[in-house]
DSSP file (Angstrom, degrees, kcal/mol; ACC not computed):
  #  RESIDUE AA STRUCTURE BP1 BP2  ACC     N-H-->O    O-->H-N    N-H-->O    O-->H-N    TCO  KAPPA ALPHA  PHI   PSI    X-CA   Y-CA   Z-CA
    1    1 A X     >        0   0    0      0, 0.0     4,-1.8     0, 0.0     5,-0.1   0.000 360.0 360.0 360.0 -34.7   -2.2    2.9   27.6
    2    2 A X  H >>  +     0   0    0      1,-0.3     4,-1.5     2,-0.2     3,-1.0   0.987 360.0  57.3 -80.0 -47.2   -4.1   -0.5   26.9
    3    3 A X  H 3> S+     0   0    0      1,-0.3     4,-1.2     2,-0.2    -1,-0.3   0.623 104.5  52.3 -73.5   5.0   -7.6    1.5   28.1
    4    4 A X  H >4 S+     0   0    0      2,-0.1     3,-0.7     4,-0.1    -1,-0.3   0.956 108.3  43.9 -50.5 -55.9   -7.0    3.7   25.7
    5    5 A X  H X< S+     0   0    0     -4,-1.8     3,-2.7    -3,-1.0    -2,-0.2   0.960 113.2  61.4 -52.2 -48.1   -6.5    0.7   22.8
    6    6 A X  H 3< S+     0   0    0     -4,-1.5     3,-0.3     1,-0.3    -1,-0.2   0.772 117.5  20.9 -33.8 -60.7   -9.6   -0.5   24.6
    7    7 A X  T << S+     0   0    0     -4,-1.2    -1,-0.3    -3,-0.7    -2,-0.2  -0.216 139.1  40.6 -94.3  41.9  -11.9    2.6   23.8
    8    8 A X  S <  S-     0   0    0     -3,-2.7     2,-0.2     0, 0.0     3,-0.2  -0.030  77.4-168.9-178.9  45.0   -9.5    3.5   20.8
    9    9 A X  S    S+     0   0    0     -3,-0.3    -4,-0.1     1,-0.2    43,-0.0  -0.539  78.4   1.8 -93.1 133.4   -8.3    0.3   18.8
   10   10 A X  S    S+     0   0    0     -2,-0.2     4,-0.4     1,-0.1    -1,-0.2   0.997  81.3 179.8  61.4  79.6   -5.3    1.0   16.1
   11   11 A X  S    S+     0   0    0     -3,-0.2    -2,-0.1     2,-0.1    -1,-0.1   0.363  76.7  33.9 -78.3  -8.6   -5.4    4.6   17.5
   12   12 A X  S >> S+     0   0    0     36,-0.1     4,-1.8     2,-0.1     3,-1.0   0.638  99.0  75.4-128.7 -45.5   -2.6    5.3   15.1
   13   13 A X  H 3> S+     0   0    0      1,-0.2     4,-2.0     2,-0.2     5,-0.3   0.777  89.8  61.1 -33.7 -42.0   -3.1    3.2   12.0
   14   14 A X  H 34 S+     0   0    0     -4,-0.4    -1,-0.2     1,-0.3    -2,-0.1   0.568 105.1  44.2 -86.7 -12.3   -5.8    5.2   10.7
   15   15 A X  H <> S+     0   0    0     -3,-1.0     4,-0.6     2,-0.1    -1,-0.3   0.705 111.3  55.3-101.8 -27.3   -3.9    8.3   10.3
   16   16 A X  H  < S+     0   0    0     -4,-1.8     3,-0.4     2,-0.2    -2,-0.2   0.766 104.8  52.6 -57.9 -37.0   -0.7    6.4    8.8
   17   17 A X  T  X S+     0   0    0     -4,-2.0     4,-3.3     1,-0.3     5,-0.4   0.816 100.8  60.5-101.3  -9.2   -2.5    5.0    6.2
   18   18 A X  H  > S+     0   0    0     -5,-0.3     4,-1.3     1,-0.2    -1,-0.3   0.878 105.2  51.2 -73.6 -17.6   -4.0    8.5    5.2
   19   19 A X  H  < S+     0   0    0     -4,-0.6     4,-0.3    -3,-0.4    -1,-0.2   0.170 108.2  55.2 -69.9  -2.6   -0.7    9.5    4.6
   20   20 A X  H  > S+     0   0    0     -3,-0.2     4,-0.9    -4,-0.2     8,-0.2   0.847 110.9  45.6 -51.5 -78.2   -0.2    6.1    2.3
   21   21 A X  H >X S+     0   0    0     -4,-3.3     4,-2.0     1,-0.3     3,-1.3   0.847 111.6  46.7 -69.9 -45.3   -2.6    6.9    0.5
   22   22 A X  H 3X S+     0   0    0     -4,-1.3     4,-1.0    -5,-0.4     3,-0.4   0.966 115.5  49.1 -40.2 -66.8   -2.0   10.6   -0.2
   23   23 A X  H 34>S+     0   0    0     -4,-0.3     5,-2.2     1,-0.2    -1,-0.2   0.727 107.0  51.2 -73.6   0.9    1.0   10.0   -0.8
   24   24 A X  H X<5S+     0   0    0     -3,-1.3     3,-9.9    -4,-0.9    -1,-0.2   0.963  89.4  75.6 -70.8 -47.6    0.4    7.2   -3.2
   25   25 A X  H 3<5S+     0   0    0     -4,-2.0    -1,-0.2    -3,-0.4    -2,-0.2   0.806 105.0  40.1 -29.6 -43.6   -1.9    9.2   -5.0
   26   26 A X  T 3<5S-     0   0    0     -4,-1.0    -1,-0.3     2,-0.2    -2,-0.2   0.216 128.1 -98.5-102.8  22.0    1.9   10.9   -6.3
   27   27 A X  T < 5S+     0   0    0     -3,-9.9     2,-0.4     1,-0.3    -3,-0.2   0.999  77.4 142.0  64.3  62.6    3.3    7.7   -6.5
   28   28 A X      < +     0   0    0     -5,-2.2    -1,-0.3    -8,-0.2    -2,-0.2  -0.967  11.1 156.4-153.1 134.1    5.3    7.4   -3.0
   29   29 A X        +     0   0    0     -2,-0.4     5,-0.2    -3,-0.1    -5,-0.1   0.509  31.4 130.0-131.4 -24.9    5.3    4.4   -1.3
   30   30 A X    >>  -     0   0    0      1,-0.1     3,-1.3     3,-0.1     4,-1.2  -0.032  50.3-146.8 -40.6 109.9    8.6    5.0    0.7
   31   31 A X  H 3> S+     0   0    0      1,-0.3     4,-0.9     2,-0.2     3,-0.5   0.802 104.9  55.0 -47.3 -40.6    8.6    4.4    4.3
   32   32 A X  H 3> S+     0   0    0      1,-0.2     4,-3.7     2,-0.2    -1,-0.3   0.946 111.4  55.6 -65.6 -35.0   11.2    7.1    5.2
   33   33 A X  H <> S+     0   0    0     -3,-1.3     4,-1.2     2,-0.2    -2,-0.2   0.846 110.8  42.6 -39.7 -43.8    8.2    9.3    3.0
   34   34 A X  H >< S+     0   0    0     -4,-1.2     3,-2.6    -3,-0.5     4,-0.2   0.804 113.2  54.0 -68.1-108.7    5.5    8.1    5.3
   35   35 A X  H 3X>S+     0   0    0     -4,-0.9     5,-2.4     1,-0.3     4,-1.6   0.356 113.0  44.7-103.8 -65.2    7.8    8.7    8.1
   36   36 A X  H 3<5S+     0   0    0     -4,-3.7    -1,-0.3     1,-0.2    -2,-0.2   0.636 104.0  51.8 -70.4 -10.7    8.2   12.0    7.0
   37   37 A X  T <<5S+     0   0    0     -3,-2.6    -2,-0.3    -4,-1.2    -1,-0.2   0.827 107.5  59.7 -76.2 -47.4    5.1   13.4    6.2
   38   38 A X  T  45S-     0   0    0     -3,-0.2    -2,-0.2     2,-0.2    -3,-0.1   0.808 110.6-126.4 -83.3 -36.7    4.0   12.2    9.8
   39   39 A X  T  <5S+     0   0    0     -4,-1.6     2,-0.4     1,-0.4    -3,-0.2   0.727  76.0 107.0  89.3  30.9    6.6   14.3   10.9
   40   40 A X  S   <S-     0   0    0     -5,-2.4    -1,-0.4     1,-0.1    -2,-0.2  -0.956  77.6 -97.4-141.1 151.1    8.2   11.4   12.8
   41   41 A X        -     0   0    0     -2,-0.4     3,-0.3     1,-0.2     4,-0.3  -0.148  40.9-121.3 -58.7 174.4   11.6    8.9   12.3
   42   42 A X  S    S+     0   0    0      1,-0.2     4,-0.2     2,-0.2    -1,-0.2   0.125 111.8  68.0-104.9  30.7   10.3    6.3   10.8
   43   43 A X  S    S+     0   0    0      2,-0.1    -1,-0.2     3,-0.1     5,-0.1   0.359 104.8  50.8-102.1 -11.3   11.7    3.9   13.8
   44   44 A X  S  > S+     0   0    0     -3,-0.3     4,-1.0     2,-0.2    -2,-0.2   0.649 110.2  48.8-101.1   0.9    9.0    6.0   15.9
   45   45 A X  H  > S+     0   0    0     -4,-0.3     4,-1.9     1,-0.2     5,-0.3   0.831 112.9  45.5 -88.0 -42.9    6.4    5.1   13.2
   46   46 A X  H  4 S+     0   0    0      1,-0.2    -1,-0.2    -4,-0.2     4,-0.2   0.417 112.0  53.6 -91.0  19.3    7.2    1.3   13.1
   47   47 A X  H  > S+     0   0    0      3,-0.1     4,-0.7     2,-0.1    -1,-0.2   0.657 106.8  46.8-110.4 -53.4    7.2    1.2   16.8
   48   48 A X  H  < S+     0   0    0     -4,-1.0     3,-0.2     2,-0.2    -2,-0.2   0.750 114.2  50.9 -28.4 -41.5    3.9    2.7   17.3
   49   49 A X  T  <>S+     0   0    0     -4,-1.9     5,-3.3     1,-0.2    -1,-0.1   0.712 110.5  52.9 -50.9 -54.9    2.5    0.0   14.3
   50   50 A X  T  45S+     0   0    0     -5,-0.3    -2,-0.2     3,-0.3    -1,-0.2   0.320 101.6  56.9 -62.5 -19.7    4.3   -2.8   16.3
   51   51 A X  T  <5S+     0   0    0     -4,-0.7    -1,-0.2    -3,-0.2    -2,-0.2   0.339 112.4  37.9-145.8 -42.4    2.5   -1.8   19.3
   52   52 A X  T   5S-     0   0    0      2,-0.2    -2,-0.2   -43,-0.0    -3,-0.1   0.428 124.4-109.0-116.8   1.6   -1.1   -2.2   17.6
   53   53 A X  T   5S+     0   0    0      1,-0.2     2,-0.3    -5,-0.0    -3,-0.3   0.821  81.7 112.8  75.3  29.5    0.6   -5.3   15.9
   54   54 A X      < -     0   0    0     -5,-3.3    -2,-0.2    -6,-0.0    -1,-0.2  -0.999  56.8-137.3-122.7 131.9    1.0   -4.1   12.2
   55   55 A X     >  -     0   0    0     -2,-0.3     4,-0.5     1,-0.2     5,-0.1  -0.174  22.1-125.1 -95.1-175.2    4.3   -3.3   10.2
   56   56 A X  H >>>S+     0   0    0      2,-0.2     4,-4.8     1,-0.1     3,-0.6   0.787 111.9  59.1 -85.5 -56.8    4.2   -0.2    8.0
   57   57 A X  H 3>5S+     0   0    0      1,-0.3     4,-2.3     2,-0.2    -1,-0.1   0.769 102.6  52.4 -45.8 -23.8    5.3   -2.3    5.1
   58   58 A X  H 3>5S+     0   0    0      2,-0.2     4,-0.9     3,-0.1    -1,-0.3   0.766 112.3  40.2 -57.3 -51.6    2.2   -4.3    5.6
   59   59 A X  H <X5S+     0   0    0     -3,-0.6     4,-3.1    -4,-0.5     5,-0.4   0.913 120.8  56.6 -72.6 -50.7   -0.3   -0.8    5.6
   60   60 A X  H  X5S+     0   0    0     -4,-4.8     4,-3.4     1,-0.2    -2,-0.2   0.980 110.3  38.4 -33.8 -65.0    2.5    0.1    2.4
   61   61 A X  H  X<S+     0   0    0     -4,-2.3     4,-1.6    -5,-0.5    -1,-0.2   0.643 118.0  49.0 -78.8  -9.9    1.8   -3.1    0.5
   62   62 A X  H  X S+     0   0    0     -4,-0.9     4,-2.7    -3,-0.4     5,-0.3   0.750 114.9  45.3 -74.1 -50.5   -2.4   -3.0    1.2
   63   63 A X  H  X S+     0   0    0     -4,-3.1     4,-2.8     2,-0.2    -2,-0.2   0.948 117.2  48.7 -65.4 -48.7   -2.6    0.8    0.2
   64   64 A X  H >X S+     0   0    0     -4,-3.4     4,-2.0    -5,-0.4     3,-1.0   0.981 113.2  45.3 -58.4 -69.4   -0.4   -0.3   -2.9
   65   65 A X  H 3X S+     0   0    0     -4,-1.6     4,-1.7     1,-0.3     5,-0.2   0.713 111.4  48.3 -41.0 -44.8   -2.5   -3.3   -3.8
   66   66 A X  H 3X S+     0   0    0     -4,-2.7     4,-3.2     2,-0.2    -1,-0.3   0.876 112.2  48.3 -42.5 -52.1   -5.5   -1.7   -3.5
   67   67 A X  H <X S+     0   0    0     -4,-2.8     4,-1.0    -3,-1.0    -2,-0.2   0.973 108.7  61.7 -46.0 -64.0   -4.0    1.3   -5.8
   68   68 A X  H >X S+     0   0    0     -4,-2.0     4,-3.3     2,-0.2     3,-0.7   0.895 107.4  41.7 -33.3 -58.9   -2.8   -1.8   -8.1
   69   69 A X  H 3X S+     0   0    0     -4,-1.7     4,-1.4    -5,-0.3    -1,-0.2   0.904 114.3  50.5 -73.0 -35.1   -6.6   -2.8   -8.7
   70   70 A X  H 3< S+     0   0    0     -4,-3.2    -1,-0.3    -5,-0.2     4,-0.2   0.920 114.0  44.1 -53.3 -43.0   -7.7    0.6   -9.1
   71   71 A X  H X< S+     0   0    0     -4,-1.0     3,-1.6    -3,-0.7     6,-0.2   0.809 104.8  63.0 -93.5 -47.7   -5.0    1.2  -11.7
   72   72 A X  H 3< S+     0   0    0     -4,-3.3    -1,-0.2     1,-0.2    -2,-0.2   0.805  86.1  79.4 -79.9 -29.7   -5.6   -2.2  -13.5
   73   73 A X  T 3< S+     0   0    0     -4,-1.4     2,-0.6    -5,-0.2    -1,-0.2   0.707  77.9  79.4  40.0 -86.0   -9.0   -1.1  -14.4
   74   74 A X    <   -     0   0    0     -3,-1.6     3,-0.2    -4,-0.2    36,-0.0  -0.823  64.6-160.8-101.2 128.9   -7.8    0.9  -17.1
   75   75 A X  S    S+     0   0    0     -2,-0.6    -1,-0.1     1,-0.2    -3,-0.0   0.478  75.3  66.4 -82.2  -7.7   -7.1   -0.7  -19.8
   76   76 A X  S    S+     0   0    0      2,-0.1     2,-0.6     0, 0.0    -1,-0.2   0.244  82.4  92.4 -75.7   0.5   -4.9    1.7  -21.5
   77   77 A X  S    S-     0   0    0     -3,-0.2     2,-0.1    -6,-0.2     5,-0.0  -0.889  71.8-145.0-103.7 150.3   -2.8    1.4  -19.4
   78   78 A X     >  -     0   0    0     -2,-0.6     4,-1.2     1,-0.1    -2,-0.1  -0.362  25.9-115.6-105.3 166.0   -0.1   -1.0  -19.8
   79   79 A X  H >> S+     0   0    0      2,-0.2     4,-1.6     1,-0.2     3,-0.7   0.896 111.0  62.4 -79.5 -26.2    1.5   -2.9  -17.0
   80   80 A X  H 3> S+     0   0    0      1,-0.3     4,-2.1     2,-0.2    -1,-0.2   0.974 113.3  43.2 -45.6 -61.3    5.2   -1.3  -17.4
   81   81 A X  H 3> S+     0   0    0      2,-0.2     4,-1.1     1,-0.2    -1,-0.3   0.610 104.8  53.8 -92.6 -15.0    3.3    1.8  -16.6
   82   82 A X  H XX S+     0   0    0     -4,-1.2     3,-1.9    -3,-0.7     4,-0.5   0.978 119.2  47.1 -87.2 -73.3    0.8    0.6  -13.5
   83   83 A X  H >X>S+     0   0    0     -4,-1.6     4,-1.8     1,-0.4     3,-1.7   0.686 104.4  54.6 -51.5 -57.3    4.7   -0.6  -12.0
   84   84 A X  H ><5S+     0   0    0     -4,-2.1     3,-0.5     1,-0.3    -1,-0.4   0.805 115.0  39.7 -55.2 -46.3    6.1    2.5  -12.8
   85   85 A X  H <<5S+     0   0    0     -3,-1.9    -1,-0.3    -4,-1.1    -2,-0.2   0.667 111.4  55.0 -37.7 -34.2    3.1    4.4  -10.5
   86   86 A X  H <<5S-     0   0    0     -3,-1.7    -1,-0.2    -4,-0.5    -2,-0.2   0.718 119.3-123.4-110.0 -19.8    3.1    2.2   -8.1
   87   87 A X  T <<5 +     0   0    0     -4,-1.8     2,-0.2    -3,-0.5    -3,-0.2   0.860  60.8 141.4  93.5  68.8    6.9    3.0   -7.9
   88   88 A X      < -     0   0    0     -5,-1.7    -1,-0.3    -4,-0.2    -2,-0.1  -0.859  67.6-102.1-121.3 162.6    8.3   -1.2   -8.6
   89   89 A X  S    S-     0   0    0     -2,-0.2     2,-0.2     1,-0.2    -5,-0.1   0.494  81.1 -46.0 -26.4 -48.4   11.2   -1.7  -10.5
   90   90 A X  S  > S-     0   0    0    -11,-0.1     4,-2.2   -10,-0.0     5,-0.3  -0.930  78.1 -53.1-172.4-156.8    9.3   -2.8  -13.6
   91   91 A X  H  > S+     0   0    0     -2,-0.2     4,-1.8     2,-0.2    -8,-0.0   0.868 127.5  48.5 -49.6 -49.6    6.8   -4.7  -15.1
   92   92 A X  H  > S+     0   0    0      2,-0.2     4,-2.6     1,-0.2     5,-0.3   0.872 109.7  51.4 -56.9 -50.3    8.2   -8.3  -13.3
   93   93 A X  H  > S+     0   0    0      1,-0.2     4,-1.1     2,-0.2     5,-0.3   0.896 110.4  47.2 -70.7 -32.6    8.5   -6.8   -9.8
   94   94 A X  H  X S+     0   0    0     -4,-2.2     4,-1.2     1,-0.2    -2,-0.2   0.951 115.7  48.1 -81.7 -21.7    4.9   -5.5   -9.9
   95   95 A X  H  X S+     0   0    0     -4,-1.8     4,-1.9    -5,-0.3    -1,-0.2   0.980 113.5  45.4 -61.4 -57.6    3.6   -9.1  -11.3
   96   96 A X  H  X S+     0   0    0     -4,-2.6     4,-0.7     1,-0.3     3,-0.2   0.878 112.1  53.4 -94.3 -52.7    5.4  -11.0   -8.9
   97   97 A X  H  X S+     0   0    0     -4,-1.1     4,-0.8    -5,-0.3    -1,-0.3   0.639 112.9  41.5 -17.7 -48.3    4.2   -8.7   -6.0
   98   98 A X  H  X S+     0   0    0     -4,-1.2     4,-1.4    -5,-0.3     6,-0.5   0.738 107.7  57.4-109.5  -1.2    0.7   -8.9   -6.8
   99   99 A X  H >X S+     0   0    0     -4,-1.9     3,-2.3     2,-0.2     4,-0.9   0.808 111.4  47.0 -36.1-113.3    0.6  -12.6   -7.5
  100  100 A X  H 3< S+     0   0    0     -4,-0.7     3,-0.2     1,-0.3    -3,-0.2   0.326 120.4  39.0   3.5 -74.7    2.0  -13.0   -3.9
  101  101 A X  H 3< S+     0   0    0     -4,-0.8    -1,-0.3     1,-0.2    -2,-0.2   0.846 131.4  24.3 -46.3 -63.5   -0.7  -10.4   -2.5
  102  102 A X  H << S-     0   0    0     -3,-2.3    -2,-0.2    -4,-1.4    -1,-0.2   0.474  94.5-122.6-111.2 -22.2   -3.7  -11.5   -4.6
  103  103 A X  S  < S+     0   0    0     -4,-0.9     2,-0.3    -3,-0.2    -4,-0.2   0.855  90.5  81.8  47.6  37.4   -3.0  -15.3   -5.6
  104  104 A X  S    S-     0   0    0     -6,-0.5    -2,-0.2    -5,-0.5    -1,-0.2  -0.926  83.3-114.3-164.2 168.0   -3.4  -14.0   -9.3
  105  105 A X     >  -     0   0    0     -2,-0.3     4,-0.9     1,-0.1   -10,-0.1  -0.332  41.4 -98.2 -79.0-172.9   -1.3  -12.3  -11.7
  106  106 A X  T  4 S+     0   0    0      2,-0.2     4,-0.3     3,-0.2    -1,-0.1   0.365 118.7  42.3-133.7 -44.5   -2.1   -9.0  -12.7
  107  107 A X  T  > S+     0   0    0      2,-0.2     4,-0.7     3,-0.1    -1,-0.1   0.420 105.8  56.6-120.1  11.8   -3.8  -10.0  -15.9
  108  108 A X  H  > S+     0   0    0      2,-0.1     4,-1.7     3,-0.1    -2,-0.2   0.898 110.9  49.2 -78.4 -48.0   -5.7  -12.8  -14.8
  109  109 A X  H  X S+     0   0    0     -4,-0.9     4,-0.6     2,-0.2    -2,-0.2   0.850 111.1  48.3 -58.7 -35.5   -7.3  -10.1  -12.1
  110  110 A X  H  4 S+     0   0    0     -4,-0.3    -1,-0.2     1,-0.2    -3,-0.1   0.748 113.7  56.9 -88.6  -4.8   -8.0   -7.5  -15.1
  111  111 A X  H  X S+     0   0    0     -4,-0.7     4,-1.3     3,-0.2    -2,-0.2   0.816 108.0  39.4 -60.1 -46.8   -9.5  -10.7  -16.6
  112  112 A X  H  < S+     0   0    0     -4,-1.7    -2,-0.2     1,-0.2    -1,-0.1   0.321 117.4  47.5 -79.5 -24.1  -11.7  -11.4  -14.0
  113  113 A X  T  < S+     0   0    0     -4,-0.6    -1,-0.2    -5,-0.1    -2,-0.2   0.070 116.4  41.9-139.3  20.4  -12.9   -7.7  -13.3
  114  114 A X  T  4 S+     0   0    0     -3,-0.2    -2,-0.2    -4,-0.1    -3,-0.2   0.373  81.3 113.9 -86.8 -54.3  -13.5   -6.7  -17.2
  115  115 A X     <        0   0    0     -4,-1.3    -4,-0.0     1,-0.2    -3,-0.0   0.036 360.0 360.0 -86.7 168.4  -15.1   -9.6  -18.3
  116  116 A X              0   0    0     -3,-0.0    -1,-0.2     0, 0.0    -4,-0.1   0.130 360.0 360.0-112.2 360.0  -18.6   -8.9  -19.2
C-alpha cells in the first residue's frame, strides 16, 4: 500500500472530487451524494480520504468555493440565489462560509474581480 502512494499520490482524491464537481454542477454538495455516486458508504469514502490525509468535507467545501467564485462572476445574479446553488441555507450561511474560506465576503471578492 504505501509504494503504491509512492508511484500514485492521493490515488483516490482525484476521482472523488470529479464526482464533487459533477455533482455540483446540479447543485449537490451532500456527502451521502458523493458517497453514492461513488457507489461506496460514505464511511468507506471518508476512510480512504483519511488515509491520503484529506476529509471529504474539505474536497466539499474547495469544489464549493471554487463554484462560489465562478458563480459570483455574474452579476445578475444575486447572492440569495449563488446560496441557494450552492445548496446553503441562505444568503447569511453562504457569506459567512466564504468569509471563513476566502478571508473576504462575497461582495468584497465580486469587488475585487469586476473592478476594471
Amino acid at each position: 500500500h504505501e509504494a503504491m502512494e509512492a508511484v500514485h499520490p492521493n490515488w483516490c482524491t482525484a476521482p472523488i472530487r470529479s464526482v464533487i464537481v459533477a455533482n455540483a454542477a446540479i447543485g449537490e454538495f451532500r456527502p451521502k451524494a458523493v458517497a453514492r455516486t461513488l457507489g461506496m458508504s460514505l464511511r468507506a469514502v471518508q476512510r480512504r480520504l483519511a488515509d491520503e490525509g484529506v476529509t471529504l468535507r474539505e474536497l466539499i467545501d474547495g469544489v464549493r468555493m471554487a463554484h462560489a467564485k465562478g458563480l459570483l462572476g455574474d452579476d445578475s445574479l444575486s447572492l440569495d440565489e449563488i446560496a441557494e446553488r450552492l445548496g446553503y441555507s441562505g444568503a447569511r450561511a453562504f457569506r459567512r462560509a466564504f468569509q471563513r474560506n476566502e478571508g473576504l465576503t462575497p461582495a468584497q471578492f465580486r469587488d475585487v474581480n469586476t473592478a476594471s
